[in-house]
C-alpha positions in Angstrom: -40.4 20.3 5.2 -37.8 23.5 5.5 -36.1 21.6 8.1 -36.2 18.1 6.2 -34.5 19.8 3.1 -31.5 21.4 5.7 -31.0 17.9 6.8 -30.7 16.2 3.5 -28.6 19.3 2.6 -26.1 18.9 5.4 -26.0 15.4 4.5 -25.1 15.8 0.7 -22.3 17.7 2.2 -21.0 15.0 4.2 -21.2 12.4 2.0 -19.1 14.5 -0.8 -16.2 12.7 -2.2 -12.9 13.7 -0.8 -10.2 14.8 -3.3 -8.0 12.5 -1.9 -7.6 8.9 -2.7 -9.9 7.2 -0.4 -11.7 9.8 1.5 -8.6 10.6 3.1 -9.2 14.4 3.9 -12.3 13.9 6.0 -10.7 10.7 7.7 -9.6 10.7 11.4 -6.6 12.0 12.9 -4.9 9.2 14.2 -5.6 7.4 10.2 -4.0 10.2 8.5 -1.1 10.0 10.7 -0.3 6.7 10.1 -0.8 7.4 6.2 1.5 10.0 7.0 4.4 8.0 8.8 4.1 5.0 6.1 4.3 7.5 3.4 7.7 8.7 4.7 8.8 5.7 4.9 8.3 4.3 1.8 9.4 7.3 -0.2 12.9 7.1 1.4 13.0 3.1 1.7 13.8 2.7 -2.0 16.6 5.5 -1.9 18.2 4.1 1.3 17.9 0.3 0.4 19.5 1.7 -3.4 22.5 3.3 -1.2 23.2 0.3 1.1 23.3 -2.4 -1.4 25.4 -0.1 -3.1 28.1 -0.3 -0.4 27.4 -3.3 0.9 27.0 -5.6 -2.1 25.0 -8.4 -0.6 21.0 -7.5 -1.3 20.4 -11.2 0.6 22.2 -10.2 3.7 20.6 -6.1 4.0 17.6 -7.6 3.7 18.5 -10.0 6.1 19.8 -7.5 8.9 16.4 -5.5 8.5 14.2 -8.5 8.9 16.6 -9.5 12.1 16.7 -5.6 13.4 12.9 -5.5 13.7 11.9 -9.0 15.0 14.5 -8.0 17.7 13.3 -4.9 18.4 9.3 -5.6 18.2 10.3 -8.7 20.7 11.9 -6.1 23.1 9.7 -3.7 23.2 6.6 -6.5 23.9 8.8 -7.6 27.1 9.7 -4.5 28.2 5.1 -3.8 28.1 5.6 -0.6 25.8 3.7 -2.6 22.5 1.1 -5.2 22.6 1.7 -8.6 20.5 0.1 -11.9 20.2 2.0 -15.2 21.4 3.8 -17.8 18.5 0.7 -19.4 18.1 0.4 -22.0 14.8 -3.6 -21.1 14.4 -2.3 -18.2 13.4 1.4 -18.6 12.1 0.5 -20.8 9.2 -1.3 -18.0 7.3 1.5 -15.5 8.1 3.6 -18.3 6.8 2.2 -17.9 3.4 2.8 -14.1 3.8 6.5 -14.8 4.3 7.2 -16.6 1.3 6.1 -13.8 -0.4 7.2 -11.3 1.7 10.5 -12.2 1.5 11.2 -13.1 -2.4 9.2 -9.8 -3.0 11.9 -8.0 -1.0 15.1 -10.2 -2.3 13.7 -9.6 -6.0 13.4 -5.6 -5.2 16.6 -5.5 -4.2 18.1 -7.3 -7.7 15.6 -4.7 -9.3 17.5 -2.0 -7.8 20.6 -3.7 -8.6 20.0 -3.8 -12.3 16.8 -0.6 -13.1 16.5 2.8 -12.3 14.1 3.4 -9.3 11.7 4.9 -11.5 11.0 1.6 -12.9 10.3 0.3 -9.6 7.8 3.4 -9.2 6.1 2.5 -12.5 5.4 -0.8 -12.2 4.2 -0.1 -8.2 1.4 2.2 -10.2 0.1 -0.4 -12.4 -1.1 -2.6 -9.2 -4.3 -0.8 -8.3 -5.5 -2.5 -11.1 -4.9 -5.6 -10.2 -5.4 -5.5 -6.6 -9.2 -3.5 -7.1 -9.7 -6.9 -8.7 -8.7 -9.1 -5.8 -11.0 -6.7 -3.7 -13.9 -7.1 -5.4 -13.8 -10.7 -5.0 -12.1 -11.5 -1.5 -12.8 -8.5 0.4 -16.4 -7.6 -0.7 -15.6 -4.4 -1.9 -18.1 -3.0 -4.7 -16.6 -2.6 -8.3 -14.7 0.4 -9.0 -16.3 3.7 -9.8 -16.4 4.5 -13.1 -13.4 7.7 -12.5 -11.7 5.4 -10.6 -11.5 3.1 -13.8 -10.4 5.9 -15.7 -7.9 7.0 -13.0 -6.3 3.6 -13.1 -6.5 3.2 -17.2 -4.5 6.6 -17.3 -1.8 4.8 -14.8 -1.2 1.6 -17.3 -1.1 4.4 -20.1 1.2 6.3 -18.4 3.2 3.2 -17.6 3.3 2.4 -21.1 4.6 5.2 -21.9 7.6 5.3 -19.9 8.0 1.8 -20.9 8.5 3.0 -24.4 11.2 5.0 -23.7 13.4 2.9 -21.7 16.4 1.9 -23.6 16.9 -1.2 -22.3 13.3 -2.1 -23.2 14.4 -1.5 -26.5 17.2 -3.2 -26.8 17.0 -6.2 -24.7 12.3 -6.6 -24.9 11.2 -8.3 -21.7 14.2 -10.3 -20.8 15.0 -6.8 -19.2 12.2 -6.5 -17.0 12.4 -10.2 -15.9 13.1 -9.4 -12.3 10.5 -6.3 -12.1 7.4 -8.8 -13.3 8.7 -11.3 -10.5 8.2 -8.8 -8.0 5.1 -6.9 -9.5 3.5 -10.6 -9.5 4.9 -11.2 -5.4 3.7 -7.8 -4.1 -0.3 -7.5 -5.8 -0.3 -10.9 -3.8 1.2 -9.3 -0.3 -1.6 -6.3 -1.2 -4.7 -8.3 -0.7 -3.2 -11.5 1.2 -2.2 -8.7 3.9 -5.6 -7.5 3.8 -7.0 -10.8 4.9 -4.3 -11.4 7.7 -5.0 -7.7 9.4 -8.4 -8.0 9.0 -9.7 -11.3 9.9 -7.1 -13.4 12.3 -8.2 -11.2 15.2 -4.5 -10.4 15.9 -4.3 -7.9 18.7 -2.5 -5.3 17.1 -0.4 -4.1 14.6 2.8 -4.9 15.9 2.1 -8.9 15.7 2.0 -8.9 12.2 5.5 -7.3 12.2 7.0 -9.6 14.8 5.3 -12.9 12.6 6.6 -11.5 9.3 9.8 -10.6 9.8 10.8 -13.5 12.1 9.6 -16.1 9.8 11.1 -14.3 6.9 14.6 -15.0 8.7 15.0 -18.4 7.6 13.9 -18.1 3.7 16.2 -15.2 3.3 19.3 -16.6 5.4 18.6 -19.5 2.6 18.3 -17.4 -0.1 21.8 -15.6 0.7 23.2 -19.2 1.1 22.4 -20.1 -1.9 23.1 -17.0 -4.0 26.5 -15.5 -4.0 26.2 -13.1 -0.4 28.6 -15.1 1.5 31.4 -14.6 -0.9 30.5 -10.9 -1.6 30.2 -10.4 2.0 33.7 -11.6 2.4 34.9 -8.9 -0.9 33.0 -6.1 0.7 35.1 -2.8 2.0 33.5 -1.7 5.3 33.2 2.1 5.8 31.2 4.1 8.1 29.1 5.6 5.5 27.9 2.0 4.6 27.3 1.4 7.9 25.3 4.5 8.6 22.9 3.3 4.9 22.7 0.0 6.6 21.9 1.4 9.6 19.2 3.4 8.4 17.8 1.0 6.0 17.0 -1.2 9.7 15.1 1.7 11.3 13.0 2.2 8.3 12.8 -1.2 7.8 10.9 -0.8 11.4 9.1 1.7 10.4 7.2 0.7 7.4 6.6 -2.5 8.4 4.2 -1.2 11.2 2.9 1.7 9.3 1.7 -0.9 6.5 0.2 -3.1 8.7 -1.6 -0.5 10.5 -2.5 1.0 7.0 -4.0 -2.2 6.0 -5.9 -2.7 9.0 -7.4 0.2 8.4 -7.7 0.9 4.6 -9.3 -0.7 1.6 -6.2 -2.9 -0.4 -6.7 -0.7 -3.3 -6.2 2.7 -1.3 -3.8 1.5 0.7 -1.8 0.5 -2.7 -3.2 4.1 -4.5 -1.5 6.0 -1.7 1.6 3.7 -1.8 1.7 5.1 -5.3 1.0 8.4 -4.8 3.5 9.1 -2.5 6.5 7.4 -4.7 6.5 11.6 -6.1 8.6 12.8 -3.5 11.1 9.5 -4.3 11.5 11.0 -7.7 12.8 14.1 -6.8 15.2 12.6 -4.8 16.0 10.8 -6.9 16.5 13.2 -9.6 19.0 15.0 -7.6 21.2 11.9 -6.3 21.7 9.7 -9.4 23.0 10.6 -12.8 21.0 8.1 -14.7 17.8 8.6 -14.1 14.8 8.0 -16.3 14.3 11.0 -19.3 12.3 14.1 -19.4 9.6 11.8 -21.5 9.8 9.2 -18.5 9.7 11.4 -15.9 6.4 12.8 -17.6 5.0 9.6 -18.4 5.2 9.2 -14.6 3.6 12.2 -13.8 0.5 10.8 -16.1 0.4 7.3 -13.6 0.0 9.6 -10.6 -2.3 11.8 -12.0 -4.3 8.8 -13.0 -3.8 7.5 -9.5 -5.0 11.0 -8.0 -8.5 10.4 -9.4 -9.0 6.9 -7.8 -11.8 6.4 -4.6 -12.1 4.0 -2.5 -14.9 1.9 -3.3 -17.4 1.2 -0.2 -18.2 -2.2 0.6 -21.1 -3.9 -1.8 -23.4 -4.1 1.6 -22.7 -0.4 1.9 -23.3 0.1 -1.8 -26.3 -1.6 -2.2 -27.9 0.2 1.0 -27.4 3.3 -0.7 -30.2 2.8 -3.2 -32.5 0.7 -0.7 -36.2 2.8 -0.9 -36.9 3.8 2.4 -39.8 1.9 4.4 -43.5 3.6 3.6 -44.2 5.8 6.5 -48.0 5.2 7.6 -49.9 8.9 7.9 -51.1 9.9 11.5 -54.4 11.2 11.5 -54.7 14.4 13.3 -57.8 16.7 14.2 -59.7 18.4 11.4 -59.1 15.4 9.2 -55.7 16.4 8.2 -53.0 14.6 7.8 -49.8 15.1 9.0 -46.4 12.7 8.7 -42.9 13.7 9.9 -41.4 12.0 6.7 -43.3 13.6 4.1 -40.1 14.7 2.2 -38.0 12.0 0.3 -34.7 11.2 1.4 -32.7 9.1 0.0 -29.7 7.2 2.0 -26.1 8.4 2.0 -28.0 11.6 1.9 -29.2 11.8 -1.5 -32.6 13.1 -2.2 
């Protein structure tokens, strides 16, 4: 029985929640580095995107040049054998298809966000989408409900987004006409959250690096259209080339690389709603730089009103898959007794353990 209760012990210990999103601390090595590497990325993707539309002028054709950059690249490196990708195949280009056209107007409407908001209402925004995703994995991705601190983590992000809200100025003087842009691409990336899921997950692509070379060479055509239509051609043609434009731009490509395979990967390998808690989480590190490279920046009140959606977002957990869920509180089959000599009884699972390690 002593060694029964050591077991069930060690096993409470296992299960123990993590205090970071998702389990995160106990996960593997090679997972956290990825979190890691797509973390980076994203924290500095919305300053560098911010500095090369600046110079350049034309959001259409940066976005353009970064979907281009890294189709070219990916392509490259699958020739030369160094990354493994999946052939142009139509079974499986139609549902990245679907991706795209979100893909891409989510990325062309970030870029006129950035144009006309501070970045820290891009960040805001970002942390009300848990919500919404947790929803869309509930009922697509057979994840269990959220935990009840997990609702309350989440709650305290759409207060804490209210909040800020309320003390925008242009919120106040122009309502939601100011945040028209900012709901289109809210709306466009809870979609890419749990449609990208699906496409990791279930097309049996052979790695990571497909997904980047399908989305980012069908997203060529929509945004080429997009800059066609829009005025880029004729602010291309106004636009003063300098080589500190060209170094933004330049680096806006590479991380374009960059966090278009770490999100993949991330996806492949997280639940939607932690993989969109951690996208949240790590948007911290873009407010401090942003504090120190931009004069208008959101207030003192702003700033902590997004320290609330973070903090809110710190308490979120994965939720396990219902199957998992449900096994947890599964009674155990009855164990028949073994007689023994002396008409005794004896049973090796005489003590009462419950699964997940709970007794």
């Amino acid at each position: 029985a002593g060694g029964h209760r050591a077991t069930a012990a060690a096993a409470r210990t296992l299960a123990r929640p993590s205090p970071l999103p998702g389990g995160m601390l106990n996960a593997p090595l090679s997972t956290a580095i990825v979190v890691a590497v797509y973390c980076a990325c994203s924290a500095l993707m919305l300053i560098v995107n911010k500095l090369a539309v600046h110079h350049i002028g034309a959001p259409a054709f940066v976005t353009w040049l970064q979907f281009a950059s890294t189709a070219v690249a990916v392509r490259l490196a699958s020739t030369a054998g160094w990354v493994e990708t999946d052939a142009f195949e139509w079974c499986k280009l139609k549902h990245f298809a679907v991706y795209v056209l979100a893909f891409s107007g989510g990325t062309w409407s970030n870029m006129h966000v950035l144009m006309t908001a501070n970045v820290e209402t891009v960040i805001v925004f970002r942390a009300c989408a848990p919500l919404a995703v947790s929803v869309f994995d509930y009922a697509f991705h057979k994840r269990a409900l959220p935990s009840a601190r997990s609702c309350a983590g989440m709650l305290v992000i759409v207060a804490g987004a209210l909040g800020y809200v309320s003390t925008d100025n242009r919120f106040l003087a122009d309502g939601l006409a100011a945040y028209f842009w900012v709901l289109v691409w809210w709306g466009l990336l809870v979609f890419q959250l749990t449609y990208g899921k699906h496409l990791v997950s279930n097309l049996g692509i052979k790695s990571a690096w497909s997904a980047v070379l399908y989305t980012n060479t069908l997203s060529l055509l929509p945004t080429l259209l997009i800059g066609v239509l829009g005025q880029d051609l004729q602010l291309l043609r106004e636009v003063t080339w300098s080589g500190v434009g060209l170094c933004w731009l330049s680096a806006s490509c590479v991380l374009g690389l960059g966090i278009s395979w770490a999100g993949f990967k991330c996806q492949s390998l997280l639940a939607a709603t932690t993989y969109t808690v951690i996208g949240v989480l790590n948007k911290m590190l873009t407010v401090l730089l942003n504090t120190l490279m931009w004069e208008h920046h959101a207030s003192a009140m702003g700033i902590a009103s997004l320290a609330a959606c973070l903090a809110g977002g710190a308490l979120y957990r994965q939720a396990p898959l219902r199957k998992e869920a449900e096994a947890r509180y599964e009674p155990l089959p009855q164990q028949e007794a073994t007689p023994v000599r002396g008409g005794r009884v004896a049973n090796a699972q005489c003590s009462p353990i419950r699964k997940e390690g709970h007794v």
